[in-house]
N, CA, C and O atoms as a GROMACS GRO file, in nm:
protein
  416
    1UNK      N    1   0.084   2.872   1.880
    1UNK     CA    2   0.105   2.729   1.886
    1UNK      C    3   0.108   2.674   1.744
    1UNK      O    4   0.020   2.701   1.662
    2UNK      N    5   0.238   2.576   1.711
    2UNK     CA    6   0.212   2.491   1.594
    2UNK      C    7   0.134   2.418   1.577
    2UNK      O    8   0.114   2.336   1.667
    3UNK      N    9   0.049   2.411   1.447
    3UNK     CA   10  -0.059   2.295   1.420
    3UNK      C   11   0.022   2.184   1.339
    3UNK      O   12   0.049   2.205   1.221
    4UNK      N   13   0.073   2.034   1.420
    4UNK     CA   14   0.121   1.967   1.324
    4UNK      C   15   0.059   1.881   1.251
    4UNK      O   16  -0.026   1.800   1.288
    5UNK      N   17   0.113   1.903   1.116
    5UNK     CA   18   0.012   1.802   1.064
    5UNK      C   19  -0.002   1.653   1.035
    5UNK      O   20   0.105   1.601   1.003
    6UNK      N   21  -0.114   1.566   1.040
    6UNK     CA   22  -0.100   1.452   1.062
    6UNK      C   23  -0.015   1.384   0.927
    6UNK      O   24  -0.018   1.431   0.813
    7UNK      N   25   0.059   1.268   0.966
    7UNK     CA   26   0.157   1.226   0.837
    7UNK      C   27   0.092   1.109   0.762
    7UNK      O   28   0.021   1.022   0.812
    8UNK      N   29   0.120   1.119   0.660
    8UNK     CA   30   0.098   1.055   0.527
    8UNK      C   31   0.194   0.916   0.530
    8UNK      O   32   0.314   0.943   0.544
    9UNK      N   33   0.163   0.779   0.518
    9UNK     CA   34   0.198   0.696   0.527
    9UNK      C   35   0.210   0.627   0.402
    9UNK      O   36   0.097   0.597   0.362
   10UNK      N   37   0.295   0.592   0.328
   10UNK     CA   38   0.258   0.468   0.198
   10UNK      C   39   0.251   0.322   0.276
   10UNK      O   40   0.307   0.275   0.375
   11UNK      N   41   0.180   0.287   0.206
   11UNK     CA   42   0.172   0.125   0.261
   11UNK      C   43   0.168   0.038   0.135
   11UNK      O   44   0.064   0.056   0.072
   12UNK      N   45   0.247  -0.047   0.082
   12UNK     CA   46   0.297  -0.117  -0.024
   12UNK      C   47   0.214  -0.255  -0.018
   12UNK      O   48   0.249  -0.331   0.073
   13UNK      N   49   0.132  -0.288  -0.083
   13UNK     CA   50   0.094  -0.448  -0.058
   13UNK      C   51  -0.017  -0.445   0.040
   13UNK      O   52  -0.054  -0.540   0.109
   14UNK      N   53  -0.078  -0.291   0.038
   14UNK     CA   54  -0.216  -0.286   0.084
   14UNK      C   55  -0.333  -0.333   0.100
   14UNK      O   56  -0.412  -0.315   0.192
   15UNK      N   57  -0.348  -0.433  -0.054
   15UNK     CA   58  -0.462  -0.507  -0.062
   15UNK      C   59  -0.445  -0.634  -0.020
   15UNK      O   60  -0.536  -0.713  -0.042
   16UNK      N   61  -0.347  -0.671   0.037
   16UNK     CA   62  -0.306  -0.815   0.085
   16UNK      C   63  -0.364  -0.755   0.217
   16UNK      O   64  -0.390  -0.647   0.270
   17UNK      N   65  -0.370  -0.944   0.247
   17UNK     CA   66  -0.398  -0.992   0.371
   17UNK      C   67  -0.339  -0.907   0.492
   17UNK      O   68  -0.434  -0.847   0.542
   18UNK      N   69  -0.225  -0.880   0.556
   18UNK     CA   70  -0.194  -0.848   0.622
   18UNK      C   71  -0.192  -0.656   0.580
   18UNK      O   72  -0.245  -0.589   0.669
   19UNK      N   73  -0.145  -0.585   0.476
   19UNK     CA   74  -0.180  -0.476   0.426
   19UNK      C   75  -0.332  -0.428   0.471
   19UNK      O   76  -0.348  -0.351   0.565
   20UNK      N   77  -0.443  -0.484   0.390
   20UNK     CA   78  -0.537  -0.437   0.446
   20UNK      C   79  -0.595  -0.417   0.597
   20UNK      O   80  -0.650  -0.314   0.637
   21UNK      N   81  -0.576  -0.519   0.661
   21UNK     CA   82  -0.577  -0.523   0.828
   21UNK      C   83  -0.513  -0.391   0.840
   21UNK      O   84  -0.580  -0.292   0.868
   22UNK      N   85  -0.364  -0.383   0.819
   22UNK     CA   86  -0.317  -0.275   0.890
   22UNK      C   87  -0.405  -0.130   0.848
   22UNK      O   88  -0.422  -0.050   0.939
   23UNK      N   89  -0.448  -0.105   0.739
   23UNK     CA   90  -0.505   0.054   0.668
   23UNK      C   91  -0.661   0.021   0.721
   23UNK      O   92  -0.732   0.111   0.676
   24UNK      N   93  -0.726  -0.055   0.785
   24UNK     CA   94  -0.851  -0.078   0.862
   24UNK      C   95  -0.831  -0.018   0.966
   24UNK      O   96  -0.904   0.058   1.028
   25UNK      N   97  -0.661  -0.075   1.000
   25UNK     CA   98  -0.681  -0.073   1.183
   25UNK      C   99  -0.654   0.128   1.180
   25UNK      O  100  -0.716   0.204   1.254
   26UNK      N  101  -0.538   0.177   1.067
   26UNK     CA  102  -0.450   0.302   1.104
   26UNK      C  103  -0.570   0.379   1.028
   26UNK      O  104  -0.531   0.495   1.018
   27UNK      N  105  -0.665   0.370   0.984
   27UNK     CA  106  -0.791   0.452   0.935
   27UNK      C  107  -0.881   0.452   1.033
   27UNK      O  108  -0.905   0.562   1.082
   28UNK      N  109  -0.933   0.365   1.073
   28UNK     CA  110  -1.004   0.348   1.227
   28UNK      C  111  -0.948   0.466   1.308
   28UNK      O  112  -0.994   0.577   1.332
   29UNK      N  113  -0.809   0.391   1.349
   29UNK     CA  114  -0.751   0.429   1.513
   29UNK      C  115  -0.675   0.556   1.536
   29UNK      O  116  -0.665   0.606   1.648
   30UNK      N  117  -0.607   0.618   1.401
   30UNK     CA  118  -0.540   0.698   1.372
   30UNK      C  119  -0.614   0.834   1.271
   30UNK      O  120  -0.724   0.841   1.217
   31UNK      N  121  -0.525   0.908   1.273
   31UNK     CA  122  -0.513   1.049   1.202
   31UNK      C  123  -0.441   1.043   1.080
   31UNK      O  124  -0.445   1.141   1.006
   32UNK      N  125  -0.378   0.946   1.047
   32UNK     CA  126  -0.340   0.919   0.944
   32UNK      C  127  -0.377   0.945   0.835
   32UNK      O  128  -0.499   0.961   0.824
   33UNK      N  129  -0.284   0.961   0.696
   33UNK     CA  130  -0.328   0.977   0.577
   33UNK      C  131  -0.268   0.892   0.540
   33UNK      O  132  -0.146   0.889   0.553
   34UNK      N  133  -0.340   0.791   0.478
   34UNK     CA  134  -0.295   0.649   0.370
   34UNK      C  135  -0.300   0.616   0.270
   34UNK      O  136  -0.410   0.586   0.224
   35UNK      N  137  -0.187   0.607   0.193
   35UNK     CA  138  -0.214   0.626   0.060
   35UNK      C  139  -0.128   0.420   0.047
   35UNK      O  140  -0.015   0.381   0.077
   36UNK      N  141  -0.250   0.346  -0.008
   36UNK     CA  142  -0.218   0.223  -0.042
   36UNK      C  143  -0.167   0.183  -0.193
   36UNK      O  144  -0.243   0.178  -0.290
   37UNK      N  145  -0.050   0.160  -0.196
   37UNK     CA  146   0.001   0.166  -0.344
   37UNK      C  147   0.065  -0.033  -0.370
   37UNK      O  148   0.167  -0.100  -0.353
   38UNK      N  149  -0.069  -0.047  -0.416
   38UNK     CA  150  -0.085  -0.204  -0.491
   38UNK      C  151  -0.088  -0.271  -0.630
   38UNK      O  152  -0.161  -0.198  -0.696
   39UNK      N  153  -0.036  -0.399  -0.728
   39UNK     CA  154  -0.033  -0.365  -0.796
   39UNK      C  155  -0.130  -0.482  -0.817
   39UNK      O  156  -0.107  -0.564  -0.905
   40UNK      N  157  -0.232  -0.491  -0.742
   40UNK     CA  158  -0.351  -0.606  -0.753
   40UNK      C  159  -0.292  -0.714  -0.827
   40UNK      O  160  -0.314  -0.729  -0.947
   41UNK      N  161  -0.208  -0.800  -0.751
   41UNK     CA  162  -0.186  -0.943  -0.839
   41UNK      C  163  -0.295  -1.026  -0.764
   41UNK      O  164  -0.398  -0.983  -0.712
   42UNK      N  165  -0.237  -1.188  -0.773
   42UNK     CA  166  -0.312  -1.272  -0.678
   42UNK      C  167  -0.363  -1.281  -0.552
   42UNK      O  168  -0.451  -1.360  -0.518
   43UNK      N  169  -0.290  -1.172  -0.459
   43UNK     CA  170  -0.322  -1.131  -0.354
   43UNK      C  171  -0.374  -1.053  -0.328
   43UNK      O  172  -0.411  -1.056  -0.211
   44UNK      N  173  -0.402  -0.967  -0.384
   44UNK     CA  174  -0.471  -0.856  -0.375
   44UNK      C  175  -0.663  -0.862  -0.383
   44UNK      O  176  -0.755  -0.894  -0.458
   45UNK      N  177  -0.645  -0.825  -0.296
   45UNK     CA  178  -0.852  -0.776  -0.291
   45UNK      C  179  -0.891  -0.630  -0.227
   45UNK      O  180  -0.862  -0.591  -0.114
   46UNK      N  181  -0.956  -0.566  -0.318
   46UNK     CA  182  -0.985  -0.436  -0.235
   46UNK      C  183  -1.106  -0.459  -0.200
   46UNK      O  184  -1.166  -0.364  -0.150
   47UNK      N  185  -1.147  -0.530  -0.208
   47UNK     CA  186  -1.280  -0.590  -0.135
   47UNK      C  187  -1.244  -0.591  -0.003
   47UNK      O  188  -1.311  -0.510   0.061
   48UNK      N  189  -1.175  -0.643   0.053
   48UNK     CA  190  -1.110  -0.685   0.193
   48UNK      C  191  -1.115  -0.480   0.263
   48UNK      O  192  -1.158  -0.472   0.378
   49UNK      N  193  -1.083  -0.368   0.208
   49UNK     CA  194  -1.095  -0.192   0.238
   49UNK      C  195  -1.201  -0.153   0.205
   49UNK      O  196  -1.205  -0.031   0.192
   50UNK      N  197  -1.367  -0.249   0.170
   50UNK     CA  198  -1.457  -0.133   0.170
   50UNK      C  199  -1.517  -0.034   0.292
   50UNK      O  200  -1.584   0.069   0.275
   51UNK      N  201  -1.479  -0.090   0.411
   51UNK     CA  202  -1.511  -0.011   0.489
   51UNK      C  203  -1.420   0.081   0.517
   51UNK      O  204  -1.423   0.142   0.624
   52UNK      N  205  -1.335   0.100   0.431
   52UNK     CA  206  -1.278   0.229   0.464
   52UNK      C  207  -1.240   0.321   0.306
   52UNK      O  208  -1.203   0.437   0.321
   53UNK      N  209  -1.248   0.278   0.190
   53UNK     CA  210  -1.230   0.384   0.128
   53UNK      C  211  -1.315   0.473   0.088
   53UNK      O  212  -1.290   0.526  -0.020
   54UNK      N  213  -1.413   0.507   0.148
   54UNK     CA  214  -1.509   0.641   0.150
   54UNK      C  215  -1.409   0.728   0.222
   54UNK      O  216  -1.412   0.849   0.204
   55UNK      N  217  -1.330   0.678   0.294
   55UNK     CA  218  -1.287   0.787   0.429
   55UNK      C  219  -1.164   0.909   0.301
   55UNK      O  220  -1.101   0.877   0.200
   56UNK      N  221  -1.177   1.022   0.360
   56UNK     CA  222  -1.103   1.117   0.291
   56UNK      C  223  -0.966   1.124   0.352
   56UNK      O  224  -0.903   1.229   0.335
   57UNK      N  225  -0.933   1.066   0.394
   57UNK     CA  226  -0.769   0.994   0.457
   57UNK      C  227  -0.725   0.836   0.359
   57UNK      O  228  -0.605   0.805   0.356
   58UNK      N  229  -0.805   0.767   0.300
   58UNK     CA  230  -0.746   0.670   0.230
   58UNK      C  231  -0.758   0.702   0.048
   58UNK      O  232  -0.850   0.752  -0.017
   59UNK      N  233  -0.615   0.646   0.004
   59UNK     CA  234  -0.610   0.669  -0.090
   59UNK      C  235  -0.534   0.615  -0.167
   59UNK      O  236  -0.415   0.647  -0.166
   60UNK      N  237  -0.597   0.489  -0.280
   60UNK     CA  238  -0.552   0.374  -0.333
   60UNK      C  239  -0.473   0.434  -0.481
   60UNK      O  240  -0.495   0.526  -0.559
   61UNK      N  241  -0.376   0.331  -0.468
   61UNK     CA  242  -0.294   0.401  -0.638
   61UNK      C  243  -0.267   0.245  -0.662
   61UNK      O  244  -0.214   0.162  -0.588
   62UNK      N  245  -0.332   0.229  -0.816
   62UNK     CA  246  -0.280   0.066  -0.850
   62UNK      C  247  -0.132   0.118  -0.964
   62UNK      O  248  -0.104   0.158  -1.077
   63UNK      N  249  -0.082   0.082  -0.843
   63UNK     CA  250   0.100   0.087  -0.911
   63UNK      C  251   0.158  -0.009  -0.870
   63UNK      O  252   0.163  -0.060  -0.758
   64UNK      N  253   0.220  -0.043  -0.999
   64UNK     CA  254   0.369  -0.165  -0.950
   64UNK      C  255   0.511  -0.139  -0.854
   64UNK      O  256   0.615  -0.126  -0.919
   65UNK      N  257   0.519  -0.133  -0.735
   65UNK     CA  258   0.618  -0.081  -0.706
   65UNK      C  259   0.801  -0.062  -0.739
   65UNK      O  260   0.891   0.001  -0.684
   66UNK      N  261   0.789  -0.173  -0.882
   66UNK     CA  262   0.913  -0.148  -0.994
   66UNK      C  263   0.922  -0.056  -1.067
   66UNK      O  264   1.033  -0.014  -1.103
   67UNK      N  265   0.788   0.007  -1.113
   67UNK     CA  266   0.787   0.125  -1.152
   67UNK      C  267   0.812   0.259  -1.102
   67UNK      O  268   0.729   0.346  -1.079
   68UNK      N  269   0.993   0.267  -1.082
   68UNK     CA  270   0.988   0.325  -1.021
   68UNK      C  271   0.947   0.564  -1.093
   68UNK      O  272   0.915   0.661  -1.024
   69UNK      N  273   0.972   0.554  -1.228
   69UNK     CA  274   0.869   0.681  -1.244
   69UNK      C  275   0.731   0.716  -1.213
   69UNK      O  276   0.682   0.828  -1.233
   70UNK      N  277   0.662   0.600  -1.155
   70UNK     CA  278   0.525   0.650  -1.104
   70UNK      C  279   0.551   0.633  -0.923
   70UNK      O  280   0.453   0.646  -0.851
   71UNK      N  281   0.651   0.611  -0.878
   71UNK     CA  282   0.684   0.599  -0.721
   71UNK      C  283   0.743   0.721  -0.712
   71UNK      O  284   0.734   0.776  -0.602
   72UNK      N  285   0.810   0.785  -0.810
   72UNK     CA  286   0.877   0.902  -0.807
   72UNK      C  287   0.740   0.982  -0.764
   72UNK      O  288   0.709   1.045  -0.662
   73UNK      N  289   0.672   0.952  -0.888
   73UNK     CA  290   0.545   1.119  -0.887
   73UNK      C  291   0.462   1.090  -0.741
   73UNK      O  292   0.407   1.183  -0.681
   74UNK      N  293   0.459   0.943  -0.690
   74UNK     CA  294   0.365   0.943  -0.583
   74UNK      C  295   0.458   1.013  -0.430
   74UNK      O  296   0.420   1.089  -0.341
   75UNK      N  297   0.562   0.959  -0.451
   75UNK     CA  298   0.629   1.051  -0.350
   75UNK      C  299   0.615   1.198  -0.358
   75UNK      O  300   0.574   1.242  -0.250
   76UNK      N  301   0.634   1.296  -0.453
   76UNK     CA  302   0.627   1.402  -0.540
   76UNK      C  303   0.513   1.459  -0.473
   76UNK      O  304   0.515   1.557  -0.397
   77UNK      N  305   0.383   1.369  -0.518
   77UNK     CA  306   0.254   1.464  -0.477
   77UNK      C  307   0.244   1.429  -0.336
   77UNK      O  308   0.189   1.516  -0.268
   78UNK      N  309   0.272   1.356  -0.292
   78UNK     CA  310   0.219   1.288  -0.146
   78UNK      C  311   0.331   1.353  -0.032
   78UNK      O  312   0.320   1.438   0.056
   79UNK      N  313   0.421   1.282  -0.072
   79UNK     CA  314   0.553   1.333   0.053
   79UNK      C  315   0.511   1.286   0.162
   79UNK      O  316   0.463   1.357   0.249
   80UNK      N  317   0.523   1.165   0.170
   80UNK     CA  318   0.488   1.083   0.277
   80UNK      C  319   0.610   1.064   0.377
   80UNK      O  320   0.727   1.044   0.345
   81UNK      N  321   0.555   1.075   0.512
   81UNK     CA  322   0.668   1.067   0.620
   81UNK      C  323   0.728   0.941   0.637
   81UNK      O  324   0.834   0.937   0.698
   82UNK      N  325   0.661   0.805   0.578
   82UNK     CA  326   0.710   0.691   0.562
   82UNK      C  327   0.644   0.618   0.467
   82UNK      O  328   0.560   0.643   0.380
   83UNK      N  329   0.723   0.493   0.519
   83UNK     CA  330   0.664   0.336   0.403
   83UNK      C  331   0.668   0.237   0.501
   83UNK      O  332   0.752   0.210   0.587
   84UNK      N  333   0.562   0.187   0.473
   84UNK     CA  334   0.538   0.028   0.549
   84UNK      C  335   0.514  -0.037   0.422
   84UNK      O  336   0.425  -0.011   0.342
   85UNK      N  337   0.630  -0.150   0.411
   85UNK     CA  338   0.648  -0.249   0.248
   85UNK      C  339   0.605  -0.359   0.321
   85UNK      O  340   0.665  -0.422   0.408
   86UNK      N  341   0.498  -0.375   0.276
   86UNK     CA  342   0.386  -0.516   0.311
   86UNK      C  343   0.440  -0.616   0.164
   86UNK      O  344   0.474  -0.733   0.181
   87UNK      N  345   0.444  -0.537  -0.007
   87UNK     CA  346   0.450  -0.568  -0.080
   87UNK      C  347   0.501  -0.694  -0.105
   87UNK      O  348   0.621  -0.699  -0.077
   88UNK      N  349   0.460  -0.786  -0.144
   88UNK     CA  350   0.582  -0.900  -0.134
   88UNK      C  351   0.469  -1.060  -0.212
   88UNK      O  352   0.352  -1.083  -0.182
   89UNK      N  353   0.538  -1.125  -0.289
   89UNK     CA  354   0.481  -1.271  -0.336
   89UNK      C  355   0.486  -1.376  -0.249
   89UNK      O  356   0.597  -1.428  -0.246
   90UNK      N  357   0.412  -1.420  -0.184
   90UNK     CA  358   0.428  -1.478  -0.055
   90UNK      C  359   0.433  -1.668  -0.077
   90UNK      O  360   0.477  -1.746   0.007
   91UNK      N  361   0.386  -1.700  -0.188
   91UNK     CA  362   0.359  -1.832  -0.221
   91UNK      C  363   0.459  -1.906  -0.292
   91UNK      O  364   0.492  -1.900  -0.410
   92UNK      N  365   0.521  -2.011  -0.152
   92UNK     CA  366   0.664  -2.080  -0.218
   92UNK      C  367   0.592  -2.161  -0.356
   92UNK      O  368   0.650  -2.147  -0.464
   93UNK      N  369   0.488  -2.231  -0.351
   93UNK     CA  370   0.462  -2.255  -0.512
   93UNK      C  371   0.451  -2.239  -0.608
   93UNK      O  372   0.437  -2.320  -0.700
   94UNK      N  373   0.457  -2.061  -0.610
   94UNK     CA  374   0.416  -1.991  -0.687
   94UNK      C  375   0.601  -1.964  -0.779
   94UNK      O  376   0.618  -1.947  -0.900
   95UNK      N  377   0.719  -1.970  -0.661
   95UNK     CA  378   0.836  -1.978  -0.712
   95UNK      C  379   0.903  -2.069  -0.754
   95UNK      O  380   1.016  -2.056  -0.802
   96UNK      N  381   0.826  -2.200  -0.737
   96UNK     CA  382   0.861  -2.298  -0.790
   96UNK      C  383   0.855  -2.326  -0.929
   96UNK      O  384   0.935  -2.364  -1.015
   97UNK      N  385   0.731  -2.295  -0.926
   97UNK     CA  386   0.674  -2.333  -1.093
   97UNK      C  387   0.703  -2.209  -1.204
   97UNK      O  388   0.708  -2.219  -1.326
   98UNK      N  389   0.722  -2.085  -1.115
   98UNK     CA  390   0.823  -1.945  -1.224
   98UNK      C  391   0.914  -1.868  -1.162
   98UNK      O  392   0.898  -1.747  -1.144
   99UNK      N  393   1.036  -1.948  -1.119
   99UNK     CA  394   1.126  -1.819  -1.019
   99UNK      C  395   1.184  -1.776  -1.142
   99UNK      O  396   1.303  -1.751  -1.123
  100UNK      N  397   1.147  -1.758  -1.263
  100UNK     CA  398   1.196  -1.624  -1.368
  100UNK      C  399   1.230  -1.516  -1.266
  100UNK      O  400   1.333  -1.464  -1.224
  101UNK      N  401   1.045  -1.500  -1.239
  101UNK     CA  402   0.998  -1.347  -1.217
  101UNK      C  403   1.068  -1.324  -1.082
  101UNK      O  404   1.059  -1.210  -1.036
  102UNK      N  405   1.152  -1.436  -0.996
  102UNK     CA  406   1.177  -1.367  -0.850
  102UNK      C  407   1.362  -1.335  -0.903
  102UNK      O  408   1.440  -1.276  -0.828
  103UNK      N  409   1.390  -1.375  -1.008
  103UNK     CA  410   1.549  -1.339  -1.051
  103UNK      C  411   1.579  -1.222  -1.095
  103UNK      O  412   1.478  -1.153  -1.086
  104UNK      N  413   1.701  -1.138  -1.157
  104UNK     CA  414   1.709  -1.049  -1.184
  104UNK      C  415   1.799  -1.134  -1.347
  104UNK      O  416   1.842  -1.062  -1.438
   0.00000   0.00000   0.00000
């Protein structure tokens, strides 16, 4: 019999509000391996995951997800079966007063 093994998830925007909920609920409820890749701005609290990063299934990387040579190596070591992109600046005021940073 094959032993399959449980899959490795990235989750982008982990330490946010809705991010963390989800790596509570898929660390809890699941077999999962989670690797939360955040780049702690204003939204971000890892305060919000202490009950779960003791667990040897979670596993935080403070990366910018523009960077994409350190997304390379995390794919690389990890090889994750997916991505859930939580990542995201959520505060229309926040684009008001600098949509520099939301332009190219």
């Amino acid at each position: 019999m094959t032993h399959l093994l449980s899959p490795t998830v990235f989750i982008t925007g982990g330490a946010g509000f809705i991010g963390s909920a989800l790596i509570r609920l898929l660390v809890n409820e699941s077999d999962w391996k989670i690797v939360n890749i955040d780049k702690l701005t204003y939204a971000g609290n890892l305060e919000s995951l202490t009950g779960v990063t003791s667990n040897p299934r979670y596993i935080f990387s403070h990366t910018d997800i523009c960077d994409r040579p350190a997304l390379d190596r995390l794919f690389a070591l990890h090889k994750p079966t997916g991505v859930i992109h939580l990542a995201a600046e959520s505060h229309v005021d926040r684009s008001i007063h600098g949509p520099e940073i939301y332009s190219d």
